[in-house]
Legacy VTK file of the C-alpha trace (Angstrom):
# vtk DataFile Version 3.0
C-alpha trace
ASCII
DATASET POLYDATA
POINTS 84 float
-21.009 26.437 15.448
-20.753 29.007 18.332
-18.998 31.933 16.703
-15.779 33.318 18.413
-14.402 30.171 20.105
-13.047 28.430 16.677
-9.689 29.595 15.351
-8.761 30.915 12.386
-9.205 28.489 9.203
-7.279 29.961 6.434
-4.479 29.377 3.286
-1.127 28.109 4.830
2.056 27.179 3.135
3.849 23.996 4.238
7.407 22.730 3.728
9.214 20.184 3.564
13.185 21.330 4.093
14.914 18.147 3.624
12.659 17.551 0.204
13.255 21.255 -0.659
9.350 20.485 -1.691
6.060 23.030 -0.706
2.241 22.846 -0.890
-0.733 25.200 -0.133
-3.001 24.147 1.678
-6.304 25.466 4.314
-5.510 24.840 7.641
-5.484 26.372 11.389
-2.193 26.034 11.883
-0.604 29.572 12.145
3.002 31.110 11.715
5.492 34.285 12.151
7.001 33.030 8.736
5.408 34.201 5.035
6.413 32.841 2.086
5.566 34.282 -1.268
3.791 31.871 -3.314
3.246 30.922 -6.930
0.397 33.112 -6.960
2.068 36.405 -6.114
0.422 36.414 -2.674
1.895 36.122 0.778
0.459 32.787 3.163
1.528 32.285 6.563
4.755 28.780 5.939
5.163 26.375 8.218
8.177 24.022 8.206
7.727 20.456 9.155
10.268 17.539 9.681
8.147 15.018 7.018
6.033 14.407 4.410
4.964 12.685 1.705
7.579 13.640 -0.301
10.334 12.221 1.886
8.510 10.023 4.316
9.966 6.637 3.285
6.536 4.940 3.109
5.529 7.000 0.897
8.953 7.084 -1.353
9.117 3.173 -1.372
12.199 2.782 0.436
10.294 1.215 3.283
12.404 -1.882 4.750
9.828 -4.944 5.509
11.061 -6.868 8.548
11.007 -10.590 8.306
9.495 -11.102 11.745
8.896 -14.882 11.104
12.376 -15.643 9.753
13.488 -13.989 12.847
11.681 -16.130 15.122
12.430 -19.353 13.188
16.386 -18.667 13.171
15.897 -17.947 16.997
14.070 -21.149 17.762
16.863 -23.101 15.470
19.464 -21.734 17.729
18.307 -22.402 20.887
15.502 -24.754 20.199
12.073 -24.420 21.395
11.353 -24.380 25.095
9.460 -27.819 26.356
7.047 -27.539 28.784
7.814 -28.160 32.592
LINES 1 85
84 0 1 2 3 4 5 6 7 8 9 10 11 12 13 14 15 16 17 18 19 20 21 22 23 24 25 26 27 28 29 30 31 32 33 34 35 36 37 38 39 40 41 42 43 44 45 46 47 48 49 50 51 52 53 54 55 56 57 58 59 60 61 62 63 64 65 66 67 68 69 70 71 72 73 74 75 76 77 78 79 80 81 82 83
């Protein structure tokens, strides 16, 4: 690796507002914001929309869509399309 062209890779802090949840973590993302952690030390937080906390994937609220009952109940309505 060339040195002085990479940024800095380091202990960051991110959080997850709407799950009120945390983790530490390396990373190169960087921040105004510290947050004191468990440890007693200060990290750099960064506050993010998601995660796997409250990403509904992840939470097992996911919704599966029944793509082929759609298309049945669509073709039952207005009957499948014969060739011209």
């Amino acid at each position: 690796m060339k040195p002085g062209i990479h940024p800095a890779y380091g202990p960051v802090v991110f959080r997850d507002k709407a799950a009120d949840y945390a983790f530490l973590t390396r990373s190169t993302a960087t921040s105004d914001q510290t947050i004191e952690w468990e440890d007693g030390n200060t990290y750099p937080v960064v506050d993010v929309e998601i995660s796997h906390v409250s990403h509904p994937f992840y939470t097992g609220t996911a919704r599966v869509l029944d793509t082929a009952g759609r298309v049945e109940r669509f073709e039952r309505r207005y009957g499948l399309r014969e060739a011209r």
